[in-house]
C-alpha positions as CSV (number, residue, x, y, z in Angstrom):
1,X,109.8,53.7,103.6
2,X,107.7,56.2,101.7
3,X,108.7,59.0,99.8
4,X,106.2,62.0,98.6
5,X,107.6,64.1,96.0
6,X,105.5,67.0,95.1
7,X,106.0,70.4,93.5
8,X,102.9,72.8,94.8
9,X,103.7,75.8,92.9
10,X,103.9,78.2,96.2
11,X,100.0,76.8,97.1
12,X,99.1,79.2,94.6
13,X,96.6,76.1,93.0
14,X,95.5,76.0,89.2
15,X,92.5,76.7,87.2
16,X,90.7,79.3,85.3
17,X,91.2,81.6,88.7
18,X,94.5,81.4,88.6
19,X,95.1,83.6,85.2
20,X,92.4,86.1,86.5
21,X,92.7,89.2,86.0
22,X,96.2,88.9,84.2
23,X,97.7,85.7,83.1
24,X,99.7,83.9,86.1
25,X,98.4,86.3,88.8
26,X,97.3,83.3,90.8
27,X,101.2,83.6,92.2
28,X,100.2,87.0,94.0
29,X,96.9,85.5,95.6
30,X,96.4,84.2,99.0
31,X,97.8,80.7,99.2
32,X,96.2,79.3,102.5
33,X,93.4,77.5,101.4
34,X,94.8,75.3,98.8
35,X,97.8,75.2,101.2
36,X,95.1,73.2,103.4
37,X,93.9,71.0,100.9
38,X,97.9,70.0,100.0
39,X,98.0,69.1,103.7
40,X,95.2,67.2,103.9
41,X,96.5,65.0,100.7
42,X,100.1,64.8,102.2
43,X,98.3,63.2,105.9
44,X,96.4,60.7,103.8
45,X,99.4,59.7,101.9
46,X,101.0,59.3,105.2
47,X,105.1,59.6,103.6
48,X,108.0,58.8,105.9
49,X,109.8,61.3,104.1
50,X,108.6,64.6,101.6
51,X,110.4,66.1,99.2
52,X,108.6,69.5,98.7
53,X,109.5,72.1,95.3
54,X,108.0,75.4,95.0
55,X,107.2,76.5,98.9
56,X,106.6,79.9,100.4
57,X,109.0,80.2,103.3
58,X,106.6,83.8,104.7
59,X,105.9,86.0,101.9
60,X,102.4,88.0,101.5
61,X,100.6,85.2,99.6
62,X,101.4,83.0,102.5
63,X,100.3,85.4,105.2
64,X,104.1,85.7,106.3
65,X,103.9,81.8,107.1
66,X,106.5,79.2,106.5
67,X,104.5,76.6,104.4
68,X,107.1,74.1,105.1
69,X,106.9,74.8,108.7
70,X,103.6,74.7,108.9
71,X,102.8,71.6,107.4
72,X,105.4,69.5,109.3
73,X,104.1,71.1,112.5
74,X,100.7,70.0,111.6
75,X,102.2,66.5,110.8
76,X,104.9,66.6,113.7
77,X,107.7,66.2,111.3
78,X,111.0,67.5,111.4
79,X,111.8,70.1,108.5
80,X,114.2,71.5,106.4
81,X,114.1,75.1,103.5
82,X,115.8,77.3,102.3
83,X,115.5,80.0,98.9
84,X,116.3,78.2,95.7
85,X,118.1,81.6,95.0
86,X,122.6,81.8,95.9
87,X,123.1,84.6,98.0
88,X,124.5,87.1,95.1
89,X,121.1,86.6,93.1
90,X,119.4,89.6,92.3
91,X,115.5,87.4,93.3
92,X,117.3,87.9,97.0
93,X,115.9,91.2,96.6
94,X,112.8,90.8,95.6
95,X,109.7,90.9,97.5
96,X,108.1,87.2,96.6
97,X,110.9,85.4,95.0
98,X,113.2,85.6,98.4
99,X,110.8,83.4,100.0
100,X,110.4,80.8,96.9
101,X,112.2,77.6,98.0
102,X,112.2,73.9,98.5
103,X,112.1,71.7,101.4
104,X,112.6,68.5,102.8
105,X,110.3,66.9,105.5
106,X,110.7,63.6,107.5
107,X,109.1,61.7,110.3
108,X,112.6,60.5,111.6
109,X,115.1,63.0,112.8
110,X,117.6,65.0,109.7
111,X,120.9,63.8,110.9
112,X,122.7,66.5,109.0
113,X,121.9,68.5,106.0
114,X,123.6,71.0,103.5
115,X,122.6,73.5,101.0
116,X,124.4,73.9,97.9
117,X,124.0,75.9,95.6
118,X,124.6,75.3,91.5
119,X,127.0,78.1,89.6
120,X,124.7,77.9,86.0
121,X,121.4,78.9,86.4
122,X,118.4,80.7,88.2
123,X,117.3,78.2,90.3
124,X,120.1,76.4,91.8
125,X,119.1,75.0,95.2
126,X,120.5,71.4,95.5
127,X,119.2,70.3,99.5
128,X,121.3,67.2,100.8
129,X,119.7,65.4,104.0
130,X,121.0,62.6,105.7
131,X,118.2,60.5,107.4
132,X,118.4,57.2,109.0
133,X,119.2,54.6,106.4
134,X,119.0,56.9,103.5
135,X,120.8,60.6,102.0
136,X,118.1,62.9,100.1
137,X,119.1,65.2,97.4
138,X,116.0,67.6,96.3
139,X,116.8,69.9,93.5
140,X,114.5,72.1,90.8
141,X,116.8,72.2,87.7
142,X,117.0,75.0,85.0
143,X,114.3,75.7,82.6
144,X,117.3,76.3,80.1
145,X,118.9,72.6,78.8
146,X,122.2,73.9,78.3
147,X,122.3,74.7,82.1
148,X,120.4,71.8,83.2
149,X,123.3,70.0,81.7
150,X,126.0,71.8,83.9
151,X,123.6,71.4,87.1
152,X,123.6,68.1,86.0
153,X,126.8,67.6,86.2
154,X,127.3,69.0,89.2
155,X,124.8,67.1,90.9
156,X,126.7,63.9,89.9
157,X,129.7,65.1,91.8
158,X,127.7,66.1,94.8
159,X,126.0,62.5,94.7
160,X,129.2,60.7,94.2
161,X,130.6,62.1,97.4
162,X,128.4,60.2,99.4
163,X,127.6,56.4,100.1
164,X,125.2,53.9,101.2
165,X,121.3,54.2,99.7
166,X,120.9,57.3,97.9
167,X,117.5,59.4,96.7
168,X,117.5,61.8,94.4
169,X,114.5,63.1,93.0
170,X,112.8,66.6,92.5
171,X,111.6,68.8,89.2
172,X,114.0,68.5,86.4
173,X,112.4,70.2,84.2
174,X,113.6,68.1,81.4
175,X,111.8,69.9,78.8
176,X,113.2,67.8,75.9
177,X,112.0,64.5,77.7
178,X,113.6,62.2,80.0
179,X,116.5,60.9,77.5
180,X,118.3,64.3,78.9
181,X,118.9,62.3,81.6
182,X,120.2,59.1,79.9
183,X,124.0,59.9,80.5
184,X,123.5,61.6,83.7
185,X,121.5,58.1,84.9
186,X,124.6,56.1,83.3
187,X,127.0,57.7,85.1
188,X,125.7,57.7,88.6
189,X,123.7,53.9,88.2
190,X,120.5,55.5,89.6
191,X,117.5,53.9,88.6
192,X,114.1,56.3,87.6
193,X,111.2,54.8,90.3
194,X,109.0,55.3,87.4
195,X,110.0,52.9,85.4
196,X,106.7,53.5,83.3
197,X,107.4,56.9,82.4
198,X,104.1,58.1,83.4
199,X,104.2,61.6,83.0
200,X,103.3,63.9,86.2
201,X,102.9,67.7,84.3
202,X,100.0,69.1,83.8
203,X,98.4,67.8,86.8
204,X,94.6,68.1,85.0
205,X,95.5,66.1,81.6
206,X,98.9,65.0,82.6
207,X,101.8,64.7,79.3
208,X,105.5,65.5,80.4
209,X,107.3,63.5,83.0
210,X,109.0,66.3,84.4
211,X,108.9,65.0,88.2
212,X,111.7,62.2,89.2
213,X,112.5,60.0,91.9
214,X,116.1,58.5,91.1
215,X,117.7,56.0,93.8
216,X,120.5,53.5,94.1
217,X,120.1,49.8,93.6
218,X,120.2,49.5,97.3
219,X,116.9,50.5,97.5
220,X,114.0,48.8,96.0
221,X,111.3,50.0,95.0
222,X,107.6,48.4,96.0
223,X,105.1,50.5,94.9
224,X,104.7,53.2,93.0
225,X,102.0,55.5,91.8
226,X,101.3,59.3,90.5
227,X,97.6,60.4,92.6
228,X,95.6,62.3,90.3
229,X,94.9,65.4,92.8
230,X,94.5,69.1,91.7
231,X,96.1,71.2,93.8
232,X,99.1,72.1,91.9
233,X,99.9,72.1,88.0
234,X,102.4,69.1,89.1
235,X,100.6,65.7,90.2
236,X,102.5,64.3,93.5
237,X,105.1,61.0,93.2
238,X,104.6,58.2,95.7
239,X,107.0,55.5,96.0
240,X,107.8,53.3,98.5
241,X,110.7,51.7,99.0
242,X,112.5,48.9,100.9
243,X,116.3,48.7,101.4
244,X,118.0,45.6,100.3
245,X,120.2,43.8,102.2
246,X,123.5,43.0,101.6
247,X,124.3,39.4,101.0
Protein backbone atom coordinates (compact mmCIF):
# COMPACT_ATOMS: atom_id res chain seq x y z
CA UNK A 1 0.00 0.00 0.00
CA UNK A 2 1.19 3.52 -0.84
CA UNK A 3 0.40 6.56 0.62
CA UNK A 4 1.10 10.24 -1.09
CA UNK A 5 0.87 12.93 1.20
CA UNK A 6 1.18 16.29 -0.37
CA UNK A 7 0.24 19.85 0.52
CA UNK A 8 -0.06 21.88 -3.14
CA UNK A 9 -0.80 25.17 -1.83
CA UNK A 10 -4.24 25.60 -3.99
CA UNK A 11 -1.91 24.76 -7.36
CA UNK A 12 -0.95 28.14 -7.01
CA UNK A 13 3.09 26.86 -7.46
CA UNK A 14 6.18 28.87 -6.04
CA UNK A 15 8.81 31.05 -7.38
CA UNK A 16 9.79 34.54 -8.00
CA UNK A 17 6.16 34.71 -10.01
CA UNK A 18 4.40 33.89 -7.36
CA UNK A 19 5.10 37.35 -5.25
CA UNK A 20 4.59 39.37 -8.53
CA UNK A 21 3.15 42.23 -8.41
CA UNK A 22 2.40 42.06 -4.53
CA UNK A 23 3.88 39.62 -2.16
CA UNK A 24 1.74 36.26 -2.16
CA UNK A 25 -0.45 37.18 -5.16
CA UNK A 26 0.41 33.88 -6.70
CA UNK A 27 -2.88 32.63 -4.51
CA UNK A 28 -5.16 34.84 -6.95
CA UNK A 29 -3.48 33.52 -10.25
CA UNK A 30 -4.69 30.83 -12.50
CA UNK A 31 -3.91 27.43 -10.98
CA UNK A 32 -4.38 25.00 -13.97
CA UNK A 33 -1.06 24.60 -15.23
CA UNK A 34 0.84 23.73 -12.24
CA UNK A 35 -2.33 21.78 -11.34
CA UNK A 36 -1.15 19.59 -14.47
CA UNK A 37 2.22 19.24 -13.51
CA UNK A 38 0.96 18.00 -9.72
CA UNK A 39 -0.97 15.36 -11.65
CA UNK A 40 1.55 14.24 -13.71
CA UNK A 41 3.89 13.67 -10.49
CA UNK A 42 0.93 12.10 -8.52
CA UNK A 43 0.43 9.29 -11.79
CA UNK A 44 4.18 8.52 -11.71
CA UNK A 45 4.14 8.01 -8.09
CA UNK A 46 1.28 5.74 -8.69
CA UNK A 47 -0.21 5.93 -4.55
CA UNK A 48 -2.98 3.58 -3.48
CA UNK A 49 -4.15 6.18 -1.42
CA UNK A 50 -3.57 10.44 -1.39
CA UNK A 51 -3.79 12.50 1.21
CA UNK A 52 -4.17 15.99 -0.41
CA UNK A 53 -3.84 19.68 1.90
CA UNK A 54 -4.45 22.93 0.38
CA UNK A 55 -7.00 22.12 -2.69
CA UNK A 56 -9.34 24.38 -4.61
CA UNK A 57 -12.69 22.74 -4.52
CA UNK A 58 -14.03 25.60 -7.82
CA UNK A 59 -12.97 28.99 -7.01
CA UNK A 60 -11.71 31.61 -9.84
CA UNK A 61 -8.05 30.56 -9.68
CA UNK A 62 -9.25 27.05 -10.49
CA UNK A 63 -11.48 27.99 -13.33
CA UNK A 64 -14.56 26.98 -11.06
CA UNK A 65 -13.02 23.29 -11.11
CA UNK A 66 -12.82 20.89 -8.21
CA UNK A 67 -8.99 20.06 -8.15
CA UNK A 68 -9.73 17.12 -6.18
CA UNK A 69 -12.22 15.99 -8.54
CA UNK A 70 -10.36 16.45 -11.25
CA UNK A 71 -7.38 14.71 -10.54
CA UNK A 72 -9.03 11.45 -9.33
CA UNK A 73 -11.09 11.55 -12.48
CA UNK A 74 -8.05 11.69 -14.41
CA UNK A 75 -6.60 8.87 -12.25
CA UNK A 76 -10.09 6.98 -11.84
CA UNK A 77 -9.99 7.20 -8.15
CA UNK A 78 -12.64 7.57 -5.78
CA UNK A 79 -12.54 11.14 -3.87
CA UNK A 80 -13.33 12.80 -0.88
CA UNK A 81 -13.27 17.26 0.14
CA UNK A 82 -14.63 19.40 1.91
CA UNK A 83 -13.62 23.46 3.22
CA UNK A 84 -11.15 23.30 6.05
CA UNK A 85 -13.50 26.18 7.42
CA UNK A 86 -16.79 25.01 10.35
CA UNK A 87 -19.85 26.25 9.04
CA UNK A 88 -20.10 29.42 11.45
CA UNK A 89 -16.64 30.73 10.06
CA UNK A 90 -16.59 33.99 8.80
CA UNK A 91 -13.87 32.40 5.40
CA UNK A 92 -17.50 30.64 4.59
CA UNK A 93 -18.04 33.95 3.18
CA UNK A 94 -15.47 34.71 1.38
CA UNK A 95 -14.93 34.51 -2.19
CA UNK A 96 -11.53 32.17 -2.35
CA UNK A 97 -11.20 30.82 1.18
CA UNK A 98 -14.87 28.89 0.83
CA UNK A 99 -13.29 26.72 -1.67
CA UNK A 100 -9.85 26.09 0.31
CA UNK A 101 -9.94 22.50 1.57
CA UNK A 102 -8.42 19.07 1.84
CA UNK A 103 -9.08 15.84 0.38
CA UNK A 104 -8.60 12.29 0.42
CA UNK A 105 -8.18 10.10 -2.76
CA UNK A 106 -7.95 6.28 -3.10
CA UNK A 107 -7.85 3.66 -5.77
CA UNK A 108 -10.09 1.27 -3.59
CA UNK A 109 -13.68 2.29 -2.73
CA UNK A 110 -14.12 4.94 0.81
CA UNK A 111 -16.23 2.72 2.84
CA UNK A 112 -17.40 5.51 4.93
CA UNK A 113 -16.00 8.87 5.86
CA UNK A 114 -16.74 11.84 8.26
CA UNK A 115 -15.88 15.43 8.61
CA UNK A 116 -15.13 16.86 11.80
CA UNK A 117 -14.42 19.85 12.57
CA UNK A 118 -11.85 21.25 15.55
CA UNK A 119 -13.53 24.00 18.15
CA UNK A 120 -9.77 26.05 18.53
CA UNK A 121 -8.63 27.40 15.56
CA UNK A 122 -8.87 28.67 11.83
CA UNK A 123 -8.31 25.71 10.03
CA UNK A 124 -10.02 22.92 11.69
CA UNK A 125 -10.83 20.27 9.09
CA UNK A 126 -10.03 16.73 10.58
CA UNK A 127 -11.26 14.14 7.36
CA UNK A 128 -11.79 10.47 8.62
CA UNK A 129 -11.93 7.74 5.78
CA UNK A 130 -12.36 4.23 6.27
CA UNK A 131 -10.72 2.14 3.31
CA UNK A 132 -10.26 -1.44 3.05
CA UNK A 133 -7.69 -2.51 5.63
CA UNK A 134 -6.94 0.89 6.82
CA UNK A 135 -8.87 4.42 8.55
CA UNK A 136 -7.29 7.76 7.24
CA UNK A 137 -7.27 10.89 9.29
CA UNK A 138 -6.06 14.09 7.11
CA UNK A 139 -5.83 17.26 9.09
CA UNK A 140 -3.92 20.91 8.52
CA UNK A 141 -3.36 22.03 12.11
CA UNK A 142 -3.18 25.69 13.54
CA UNK A 143 -0.38 28.00 12.71
CA UNK A 144 -0.87 29.09 16.50
CA UNK A 145 0.84 26.30 19.07
CA UNK A 146 -1.39 26.97 21.75
CA UNK A 147 -4.25 25.79 19.44
CA UNK A 148 -2.39 23.14 17.71
CA UNK A 149 -2.23 21.78 21.23
CA UNK A 150 -6.05 21.67 21.75
CA UNK A 151 -6.54 20.27 18.00
CA UNK A 152 -4.15 17.96 19.19
CA UNK A 153 -5.90 16.81 21.61
CA UNK A 154 -8.83 16.44 20.01
CA UNK A 155 -7.43 14.46 17.33
CA UNK A 156 -6.30 11.89 19.95
CA UNK A 157 -9.87 11.35 20.96
CA UNK A 158 -11.17 11.16 17.47
CA UNK A 159 -8.24 8.47 16.72
CA UNK A 160 -8.89 6.59 19.87
CA UNK A 161 -12.44 5.94 18.85
CA UNK A 162 -11.42 3.72 16.16
CA UNK A 163 -9.50 0.29 15.69
CA UNK A 164 -7.53 -1.86 13.57
CA UNK A 165 -4.46 -0.01 11.37
CA UNK A 166 -4.68 3.60 11.59
CA UNK A 167 -3.01 6.62 9.34
CA UNK A 168 -2.71 9.76 10.34
CA UNK A 169 -0.79 12.14 8.60
CA UNK A 170 -1.27 15.72 7.04
CA UNK A 171 0.52 19.47 7.73
CA UNK A 172 0.93 20.09 11.34
CA UNK A 173 2.45 22.91 11.08
CA UNK A 174 4.59 22.26 14.07
CA UNK A 175 6.38 25.42 13.96
CA UNK A 176 8.43 24.82 17.11
CA UNK A 177 9.75 21.35 15.58
CA UNK A 178 8.52 17.96 15.85
CA UNK A 179 9.02 17.46 19.79
CA UNK A 180 5.35 19.31 19.87
CA UNK A 181 4.32 16.18 19.08
CA UNK A 182 6.31 14.08 21.55
CA UNK A 183 3.29 13.69 24.06
CA UNK A 184 0.62 13.65 21.46
CA UNK A 185 2.84 10.53 19.73
CA UNK A 186 3.02 8.96 23.42
CA UNK A 187 -0.27 8.90 24.07
CA UNK A 188 -1.77 7.47 20.93
CA UNK A 189 1.57 4.84 20.15
CA UNK A 190 1.73 6.18 16.57
CA UNK A 191 4.99 5.98 15.05
CA UNK A 192 6.39 9.13 12.60
CA UNK A 193 7.08 7.15 8.95
CA UNK A 194 9.95 9.39 8.87
CA UNK A 195 11.81 8.18 11.23
CA UNK A 196 14.79 10.41 9.82
CA UNK A 197 13.25 13.60 10.33
CA UNK A 198 13.91 14.78 6.91
CA UNK A 199 12.35 17.88 6.69
CA UNK A 200 9.71 18.49 3.74
CA UNK A 201 9.21 22.74 3.95
CA UNK A 202 10.50 24.71 1.76
CA UNK A 203 10.14 22.46 -1.09
CA UNK A 204 13.35 24.36 -3.02
CA UNK A 205 15.99 24.20 0.03
CA UNK A 206 13.96 22.10 2.25
CA UNK A 207 14.58 22.83 6.58
CA UNK A 208 11.29 22.22 8.68
CA UNK A 209 9.60 18.88 8.90
CA UNK A 210 6.28 20.24 8.93
CA UNK A 211 4.58 17.34 6.79
CA UNK A 212 3.75 13.82 8.88
CA UNK A 213 2.66 10.47 8.22
CA UNK A 214 1.84 8.91 11.71
CA UNK A 215 0.46 5.07 11.78
CA UNK A 216 -0.06 2.30 14.23
CA UNK A 217 2.33 -0.51 14.73
CA UNK A 218 0.09 -2.61 12.62
CA UNK A 219 1.38 -1.19 9.79
CA UNK A 220 4.89 -1.33 8.63
CA UNK A 221 6.49 0.78 6.92
CA UNK A 222 8.83 -0.32 3.69
CA UNK A 223 9.96 2.49 2.06
CA UNK A 224 9.99 5.82 2.44
CA UNK A 225 11.15 8.93 0.69
CA UNK A 226 10.46 12.90 0.32
CA UNK A 227 10.70 13.51 -4.02
CA UNK A 228 12.43 16.66 -4.51
CA UNK A 229 9.64 18.17 -7.06
CA UNK A 230 8.66 21.97 -7.29
CA UNK A 231 5.39 22.37 -7.62
CA UNK A 232 4.37 23.51 -4.18
CA UNK A 233 6.39 25.23 -1.24
CA UNK A 234 5.74 21.68 0.49
CA UNK A 235 7.80 18.65 -1.01
CA UNK A 236 5.33 15.46 -1.33
CA UNK A 237 5.65 12.26 1.47
CA UNK A 238 5.78 8.72 -0.02
CA UNK A 239 5.55 5.77 2.12
CA UNK A 240 4.62 2.50 1.56
CA UNK A 241 3.46 0.32 3.84
CA UNK A 242 2.60 -3.38 4.53
CA UNK A 243 0.15 -4.46 7.29
CA UNK A 244 1.43 -6.92 9.72
CA UNK A 245 -0.17 -9.84 10.64
CA UNK A 246 -1.28 -10.94 13.75
CA UNK A 247 0.50 -13.84 15.28
Amino acid sequence: MRFLLYNVRYGAGIGPRFHLPVPYAGYLKRTTCNLECIVSFIESVQPDIIGLVEVDSGSFRSEKVCQAEAIASQLGYHYLTETKYSTKSLAQKVPVLNKQGNAILSNQKIISYRFHYFSEGFKRLVIEAQLPGVTVFLVHLSLSYRRRQYQLERLHKLFSSVSGPVIVAGDFNVLWGKRELELFLAATGLINANDEGKPSHPSRSPKRQLDFILHTRDLEVTDFSIPQVHYSDHAPLVCDFHIVAES
